[in-house]
MDAnalysis code that builds the backbone (N, CA, C; Angstrom):
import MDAnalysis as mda
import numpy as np

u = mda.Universe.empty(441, n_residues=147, atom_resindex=np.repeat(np.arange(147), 3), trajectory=True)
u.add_TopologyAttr("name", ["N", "CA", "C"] * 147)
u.add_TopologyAttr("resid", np.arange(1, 148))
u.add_TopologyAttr("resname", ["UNK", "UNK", "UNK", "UNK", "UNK", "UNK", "UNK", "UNK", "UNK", "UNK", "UNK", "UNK", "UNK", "UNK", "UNK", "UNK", "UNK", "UNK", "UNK", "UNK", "UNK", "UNK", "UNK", "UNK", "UNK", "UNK", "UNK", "UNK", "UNK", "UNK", "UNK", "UNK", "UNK", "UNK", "UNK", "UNK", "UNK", "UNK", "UNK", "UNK", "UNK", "UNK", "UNK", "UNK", "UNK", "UNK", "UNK", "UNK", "UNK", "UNK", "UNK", "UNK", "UNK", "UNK", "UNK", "UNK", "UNK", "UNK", "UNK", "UNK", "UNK", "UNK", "UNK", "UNK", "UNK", "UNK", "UNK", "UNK", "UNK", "UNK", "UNK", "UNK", "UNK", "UNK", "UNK", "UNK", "UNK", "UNK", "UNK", "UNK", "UNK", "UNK", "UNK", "UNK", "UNK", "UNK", "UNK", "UNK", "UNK", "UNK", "UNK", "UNK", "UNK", "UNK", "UNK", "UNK", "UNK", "UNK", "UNK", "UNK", "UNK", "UNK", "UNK", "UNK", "UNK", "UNK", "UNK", "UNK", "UNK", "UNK", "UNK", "UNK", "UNK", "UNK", "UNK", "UNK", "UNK", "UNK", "UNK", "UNK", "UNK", "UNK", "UNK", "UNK", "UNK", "UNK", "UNK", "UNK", "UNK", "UNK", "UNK", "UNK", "UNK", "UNK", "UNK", "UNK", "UNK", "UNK", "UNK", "UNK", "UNK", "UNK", "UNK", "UNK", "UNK", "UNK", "UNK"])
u.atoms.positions = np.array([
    [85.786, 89.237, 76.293],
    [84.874, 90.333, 76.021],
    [85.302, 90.993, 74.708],
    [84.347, 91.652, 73.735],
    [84.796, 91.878, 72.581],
    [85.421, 93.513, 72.769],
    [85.380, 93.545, 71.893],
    [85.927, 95.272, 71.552],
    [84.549, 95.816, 72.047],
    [84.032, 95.559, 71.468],
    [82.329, 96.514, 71.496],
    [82.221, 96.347, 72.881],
    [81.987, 95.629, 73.826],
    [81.556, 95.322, 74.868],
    [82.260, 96.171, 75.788],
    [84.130, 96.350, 75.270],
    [85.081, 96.931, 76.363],
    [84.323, 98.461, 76.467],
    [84.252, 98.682, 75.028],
    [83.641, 100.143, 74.616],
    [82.607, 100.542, 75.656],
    [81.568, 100.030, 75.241],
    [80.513, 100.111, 76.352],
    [80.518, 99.915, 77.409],
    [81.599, 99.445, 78.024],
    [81.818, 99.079, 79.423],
    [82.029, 100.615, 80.166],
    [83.287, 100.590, 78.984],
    [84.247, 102.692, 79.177],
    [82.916, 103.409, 79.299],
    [82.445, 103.441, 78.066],
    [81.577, 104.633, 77.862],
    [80.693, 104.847, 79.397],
    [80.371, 103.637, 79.730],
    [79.038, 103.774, 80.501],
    [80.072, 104.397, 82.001],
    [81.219, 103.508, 82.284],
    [81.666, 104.181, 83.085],
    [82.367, 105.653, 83.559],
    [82.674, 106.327, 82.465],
    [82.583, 107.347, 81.831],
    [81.134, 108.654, 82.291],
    [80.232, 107.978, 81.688],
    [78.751, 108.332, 82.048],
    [78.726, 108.852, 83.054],
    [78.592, 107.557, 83.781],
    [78.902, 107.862, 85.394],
    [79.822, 108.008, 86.288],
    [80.453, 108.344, 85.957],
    [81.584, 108.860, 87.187],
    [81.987, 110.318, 86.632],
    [81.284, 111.147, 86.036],
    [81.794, 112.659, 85.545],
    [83.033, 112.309, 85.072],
    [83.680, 111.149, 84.648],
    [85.446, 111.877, 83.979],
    [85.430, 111.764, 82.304],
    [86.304, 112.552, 81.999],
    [86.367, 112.174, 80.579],
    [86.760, 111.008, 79.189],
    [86.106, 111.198, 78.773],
    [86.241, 109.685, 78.083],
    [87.583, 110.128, 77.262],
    [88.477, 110.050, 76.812],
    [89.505, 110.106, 75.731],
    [89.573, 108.771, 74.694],
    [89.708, 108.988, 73.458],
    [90.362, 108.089, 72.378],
    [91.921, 107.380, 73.303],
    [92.277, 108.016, 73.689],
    [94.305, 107.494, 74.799],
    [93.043, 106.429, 75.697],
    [92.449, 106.893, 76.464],
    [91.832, 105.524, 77.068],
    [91.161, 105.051, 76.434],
    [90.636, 104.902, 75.341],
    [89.592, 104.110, 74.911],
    [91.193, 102.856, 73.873],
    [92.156, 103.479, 73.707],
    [93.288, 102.398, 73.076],
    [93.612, 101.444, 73.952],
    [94.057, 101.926, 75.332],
    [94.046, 101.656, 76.280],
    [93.171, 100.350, 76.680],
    [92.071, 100.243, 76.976],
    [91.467, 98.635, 77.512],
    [91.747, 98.095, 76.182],
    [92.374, 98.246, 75.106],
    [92.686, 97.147, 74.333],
    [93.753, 96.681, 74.686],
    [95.032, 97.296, 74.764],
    [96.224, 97.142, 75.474],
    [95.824, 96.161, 76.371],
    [94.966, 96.673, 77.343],
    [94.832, 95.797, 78.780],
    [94.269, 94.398, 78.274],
    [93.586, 94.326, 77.655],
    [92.668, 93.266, 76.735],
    [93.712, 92.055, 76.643],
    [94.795, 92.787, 75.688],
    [95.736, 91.628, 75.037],
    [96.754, 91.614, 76.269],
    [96.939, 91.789, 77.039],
    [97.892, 91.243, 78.646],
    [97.914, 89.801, 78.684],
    [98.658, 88.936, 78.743],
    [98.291, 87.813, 79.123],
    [98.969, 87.516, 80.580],
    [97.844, 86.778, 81.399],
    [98.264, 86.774, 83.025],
    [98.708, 87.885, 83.999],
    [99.455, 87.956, 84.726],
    [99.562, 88.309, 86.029],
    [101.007, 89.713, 85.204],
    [100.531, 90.887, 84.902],
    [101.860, 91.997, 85.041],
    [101.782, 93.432, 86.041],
    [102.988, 93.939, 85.907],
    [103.184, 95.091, 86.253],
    [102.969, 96.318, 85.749],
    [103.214, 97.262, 86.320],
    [102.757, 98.883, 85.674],
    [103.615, 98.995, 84.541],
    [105.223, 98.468, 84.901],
    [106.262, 98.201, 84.253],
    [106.049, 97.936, 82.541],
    [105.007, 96.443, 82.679],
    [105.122, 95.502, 81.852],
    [103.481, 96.342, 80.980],
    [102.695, 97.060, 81.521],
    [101.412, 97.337, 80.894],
    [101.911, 98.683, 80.252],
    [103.117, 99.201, 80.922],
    [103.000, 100.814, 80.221],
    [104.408, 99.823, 78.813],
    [104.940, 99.655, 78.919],
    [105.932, 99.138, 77.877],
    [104.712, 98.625, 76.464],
    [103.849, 97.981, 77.057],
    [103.167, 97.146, 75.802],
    [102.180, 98.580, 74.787],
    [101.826, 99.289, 76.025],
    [101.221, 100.422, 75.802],
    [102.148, 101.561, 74.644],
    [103.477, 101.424, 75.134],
    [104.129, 102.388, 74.453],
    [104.684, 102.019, 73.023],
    [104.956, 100.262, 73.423],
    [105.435, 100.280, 72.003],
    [104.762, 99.812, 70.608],
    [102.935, 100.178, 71.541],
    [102.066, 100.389, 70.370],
    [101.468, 102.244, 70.077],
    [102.359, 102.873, 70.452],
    [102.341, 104.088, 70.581],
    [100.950, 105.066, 70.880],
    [100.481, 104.539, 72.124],
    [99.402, 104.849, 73.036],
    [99.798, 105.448, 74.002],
    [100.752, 105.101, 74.651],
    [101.305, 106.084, 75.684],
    [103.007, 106.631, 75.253],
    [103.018, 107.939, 75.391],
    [104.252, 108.893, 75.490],
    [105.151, 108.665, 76.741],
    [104.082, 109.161, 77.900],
    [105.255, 109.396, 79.198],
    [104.526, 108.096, 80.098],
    [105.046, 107.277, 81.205],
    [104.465, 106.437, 82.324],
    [103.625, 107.771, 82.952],
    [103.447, 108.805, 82.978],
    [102.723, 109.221, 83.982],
    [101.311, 109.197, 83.714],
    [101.476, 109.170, 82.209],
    [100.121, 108.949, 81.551],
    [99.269, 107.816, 82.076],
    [99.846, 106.706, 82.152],
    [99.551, 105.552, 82.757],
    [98.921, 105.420, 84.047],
    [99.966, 105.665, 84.868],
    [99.740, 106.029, 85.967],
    [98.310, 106.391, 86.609],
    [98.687, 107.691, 86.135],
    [96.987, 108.804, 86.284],
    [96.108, 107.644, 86.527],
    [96.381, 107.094, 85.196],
    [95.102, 106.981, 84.577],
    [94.728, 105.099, 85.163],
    [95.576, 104.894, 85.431],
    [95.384, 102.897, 86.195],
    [94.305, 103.313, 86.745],
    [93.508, 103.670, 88.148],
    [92.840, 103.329, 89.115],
    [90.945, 103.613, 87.961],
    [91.237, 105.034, 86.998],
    [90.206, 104.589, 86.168],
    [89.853, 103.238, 85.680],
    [91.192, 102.542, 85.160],
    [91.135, 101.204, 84.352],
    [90.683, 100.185, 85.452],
    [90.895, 100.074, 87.126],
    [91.025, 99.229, 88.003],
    [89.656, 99.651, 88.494],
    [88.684, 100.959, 88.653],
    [87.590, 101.308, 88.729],
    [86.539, 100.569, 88.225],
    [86.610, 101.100, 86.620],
    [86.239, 100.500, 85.658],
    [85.505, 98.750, 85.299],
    [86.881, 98.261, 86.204],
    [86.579, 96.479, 85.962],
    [87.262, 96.200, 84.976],
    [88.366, 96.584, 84.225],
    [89.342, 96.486, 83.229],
    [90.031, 95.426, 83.879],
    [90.515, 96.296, 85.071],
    [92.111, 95.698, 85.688],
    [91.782, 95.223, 86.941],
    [92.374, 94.217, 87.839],
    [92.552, 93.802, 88.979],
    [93.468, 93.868, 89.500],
    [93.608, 94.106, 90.876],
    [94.975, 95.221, 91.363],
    [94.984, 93.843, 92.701],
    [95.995, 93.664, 92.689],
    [96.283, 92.373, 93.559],
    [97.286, 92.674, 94.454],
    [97.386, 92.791, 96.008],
    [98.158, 93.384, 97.018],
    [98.629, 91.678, 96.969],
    [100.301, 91.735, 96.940],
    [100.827, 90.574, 97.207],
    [102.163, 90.535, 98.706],
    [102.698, 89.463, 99.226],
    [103.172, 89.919, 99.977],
    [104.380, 91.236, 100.201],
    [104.628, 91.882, 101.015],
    [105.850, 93.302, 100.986],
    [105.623, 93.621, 99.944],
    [103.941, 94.042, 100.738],
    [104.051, 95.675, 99.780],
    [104.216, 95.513, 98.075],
    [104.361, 94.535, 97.308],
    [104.219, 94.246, 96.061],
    [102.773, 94.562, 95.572],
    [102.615, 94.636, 94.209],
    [101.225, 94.677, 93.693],
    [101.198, 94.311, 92.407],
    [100.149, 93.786, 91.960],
    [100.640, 93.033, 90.689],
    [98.842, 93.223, 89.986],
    [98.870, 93.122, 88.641],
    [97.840, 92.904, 87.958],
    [97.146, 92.197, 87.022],
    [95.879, 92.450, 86.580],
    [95.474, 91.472, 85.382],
    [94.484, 91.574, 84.982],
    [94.444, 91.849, 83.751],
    [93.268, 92.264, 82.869],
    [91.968, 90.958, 83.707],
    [90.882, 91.946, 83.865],
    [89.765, 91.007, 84.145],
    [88.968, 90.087, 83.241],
    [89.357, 89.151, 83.670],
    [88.230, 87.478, 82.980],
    [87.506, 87.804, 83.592],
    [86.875, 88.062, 84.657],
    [85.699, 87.704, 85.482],
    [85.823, 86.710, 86.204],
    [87.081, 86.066, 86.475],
    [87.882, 84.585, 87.289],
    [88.920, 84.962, 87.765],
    [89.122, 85.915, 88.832],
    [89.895, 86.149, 89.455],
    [90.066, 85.666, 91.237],
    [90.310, 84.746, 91.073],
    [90.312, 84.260, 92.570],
    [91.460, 83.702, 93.169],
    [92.155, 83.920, 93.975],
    [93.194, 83.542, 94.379],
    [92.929, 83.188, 96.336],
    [94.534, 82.399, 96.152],
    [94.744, 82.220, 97.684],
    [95.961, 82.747, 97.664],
    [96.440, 83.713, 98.619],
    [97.786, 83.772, 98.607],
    [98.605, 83.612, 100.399],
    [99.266, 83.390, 100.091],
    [100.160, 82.328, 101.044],
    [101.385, 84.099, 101.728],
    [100.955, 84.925, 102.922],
    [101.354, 85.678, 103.423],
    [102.793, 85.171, 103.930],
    [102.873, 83.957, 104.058],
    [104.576, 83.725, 104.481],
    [105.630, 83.306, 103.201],
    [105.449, 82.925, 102.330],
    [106.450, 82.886, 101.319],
    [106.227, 83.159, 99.988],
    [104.807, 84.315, 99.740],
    [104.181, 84.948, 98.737],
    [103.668, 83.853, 97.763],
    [102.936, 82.936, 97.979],
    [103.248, 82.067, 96.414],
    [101.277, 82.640, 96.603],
    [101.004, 82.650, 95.277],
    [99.239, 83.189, 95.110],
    [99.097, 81.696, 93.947],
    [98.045, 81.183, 94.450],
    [97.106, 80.396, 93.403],
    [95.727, 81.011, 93.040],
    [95.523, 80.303, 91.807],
    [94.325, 80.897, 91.108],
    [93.581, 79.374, 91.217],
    [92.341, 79.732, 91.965],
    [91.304, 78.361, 92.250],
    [89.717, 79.002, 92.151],
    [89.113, 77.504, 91.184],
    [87.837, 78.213, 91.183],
    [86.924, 78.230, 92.493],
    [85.827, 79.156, 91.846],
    [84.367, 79.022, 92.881],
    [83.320, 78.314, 92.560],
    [83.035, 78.004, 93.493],
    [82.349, 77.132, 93.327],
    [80.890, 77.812, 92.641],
    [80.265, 77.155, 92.090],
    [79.010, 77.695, 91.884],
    [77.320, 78.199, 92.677],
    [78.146, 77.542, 93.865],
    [77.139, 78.152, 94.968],
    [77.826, 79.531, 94.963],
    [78.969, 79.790, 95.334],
    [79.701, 80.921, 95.894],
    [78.802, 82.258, 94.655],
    [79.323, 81.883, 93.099],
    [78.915, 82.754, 92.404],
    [77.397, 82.921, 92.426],
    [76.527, 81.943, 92.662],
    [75.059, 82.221, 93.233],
    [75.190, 83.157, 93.669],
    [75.542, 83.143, 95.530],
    [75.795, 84.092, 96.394],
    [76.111, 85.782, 95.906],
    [77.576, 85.292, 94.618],
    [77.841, 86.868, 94.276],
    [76.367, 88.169, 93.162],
    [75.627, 87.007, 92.678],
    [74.897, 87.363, 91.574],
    [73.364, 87.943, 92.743],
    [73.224, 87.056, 93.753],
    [72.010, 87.375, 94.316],
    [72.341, 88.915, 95.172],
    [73.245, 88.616, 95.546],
    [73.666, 89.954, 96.615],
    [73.822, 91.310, 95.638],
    [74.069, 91.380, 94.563],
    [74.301, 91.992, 93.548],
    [72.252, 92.841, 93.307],
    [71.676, 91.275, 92.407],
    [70.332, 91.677, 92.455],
    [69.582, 92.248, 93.897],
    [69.983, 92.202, 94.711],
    [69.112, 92.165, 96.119],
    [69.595, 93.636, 96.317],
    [70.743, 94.407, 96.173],
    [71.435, 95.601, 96.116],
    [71.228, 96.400, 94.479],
    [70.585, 96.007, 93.623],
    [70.224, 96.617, 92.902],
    [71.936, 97.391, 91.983],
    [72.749, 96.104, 91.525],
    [73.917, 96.918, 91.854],
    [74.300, 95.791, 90.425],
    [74.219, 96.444, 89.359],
    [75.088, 96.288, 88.515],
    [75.997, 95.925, 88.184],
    [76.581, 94.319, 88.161],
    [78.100, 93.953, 88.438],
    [79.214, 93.844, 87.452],
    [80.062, 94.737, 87.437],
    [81.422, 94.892, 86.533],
    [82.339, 93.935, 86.420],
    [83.091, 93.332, 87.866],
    [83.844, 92.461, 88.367],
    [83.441, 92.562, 89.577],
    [84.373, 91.423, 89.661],
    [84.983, 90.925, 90.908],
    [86.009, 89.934, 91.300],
    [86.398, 90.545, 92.539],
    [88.117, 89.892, 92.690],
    [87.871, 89.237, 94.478],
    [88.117, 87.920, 94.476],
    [88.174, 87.752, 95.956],
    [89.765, 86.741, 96.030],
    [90.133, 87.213, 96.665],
    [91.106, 87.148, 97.493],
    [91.431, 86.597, 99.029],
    [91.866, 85.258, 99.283],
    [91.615, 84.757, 100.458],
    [93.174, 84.504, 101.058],
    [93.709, 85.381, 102.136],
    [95.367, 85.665, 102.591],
    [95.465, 84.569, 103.702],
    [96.454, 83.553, 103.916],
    [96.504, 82.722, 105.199],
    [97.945, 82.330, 104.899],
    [98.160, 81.009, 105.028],
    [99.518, 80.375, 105.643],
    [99.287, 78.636, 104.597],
    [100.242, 79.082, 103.411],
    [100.279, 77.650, 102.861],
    [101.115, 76.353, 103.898],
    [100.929, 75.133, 103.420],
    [101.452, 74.014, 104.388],
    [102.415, 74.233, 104.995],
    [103.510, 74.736, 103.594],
    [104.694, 74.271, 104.374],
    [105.117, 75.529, 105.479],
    [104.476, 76.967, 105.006],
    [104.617, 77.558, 105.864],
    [104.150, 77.577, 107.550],
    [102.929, 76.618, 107.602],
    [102.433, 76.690, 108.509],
    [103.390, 75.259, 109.634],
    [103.737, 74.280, 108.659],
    [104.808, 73.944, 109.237],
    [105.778, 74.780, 110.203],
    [106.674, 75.534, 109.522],
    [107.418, 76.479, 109.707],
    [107.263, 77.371, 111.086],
    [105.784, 77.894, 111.229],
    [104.905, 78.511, 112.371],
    [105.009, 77.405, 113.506],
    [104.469, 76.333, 113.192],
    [104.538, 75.082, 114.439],
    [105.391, 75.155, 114.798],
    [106.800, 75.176, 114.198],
    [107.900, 74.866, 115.051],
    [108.605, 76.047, 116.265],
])
């Protein structure tokens, strides 16, 4: 997605949700922009700071669930209580494996995204992202369970 596009993404969300737009967030989905793969609050406020966008982590903080609102960020519950993130492609799909944490990224099929686009039009509902997430028991774990 370009710059312009992130812009308009903010602005509009902005629009609508009564909060304020700031120049600190509008630096911000660029930061998130250039992330590459799967980080932490850790790893997003560091990149943030040492392009001198953010001062304190609390700044950050605050302000994540706007960015994860938004459709910026994808907020990924992994096993114990971990959480992990990633700037949105619009290809966020995973399986993750509840007994020895391992998460894969696998596509959908193109019926599936049918499904996501019609339910969308049929709800009159404007789509930002989306993140699906499917939690079970990889092989060897389920091995493990049998015994």
């Amino acid at each position: 997605m370009s710059h312009e596009k992130r812009l308009a993404q903010l602005r509009r969300y902005f629009d609508t949700s009564g909060k304020r737009y700031t120049v600190e967030r509008e630096h911000m989905i660029d930061v998130i922009a250039e992330m590459e793969g799967p980080f932490t609050i850790v790893d997003l406020y560091k990149a943030a700071k040492a392009k001198g966008f953010v001062h304190a982590a609390s700044t950050l903080y605050r302000n994540l669930f706007i960015f994860i609102d938004a459709g910026f960020i994808t907020e990924r519950h992994l096993s114990g209580g971990k959480l992990e993130y990633e700037a949105n492609t619009g290809n966020n799909n995973f399986l993750l494996c509840v007994g020895c944490g391992t998460l894969k990224r696998v596509p959908l099929s193109k019926e599936f995204k049918a499904m996501q686009e019609e339910l969308c039009k049929k709800h009159k509902l404007l789509p930002v992202s989306y993140h699906y997430q499917q939690k079970g028991y990889c092989s060897k774990c389920q091995k493990k369970i049998a015994k």
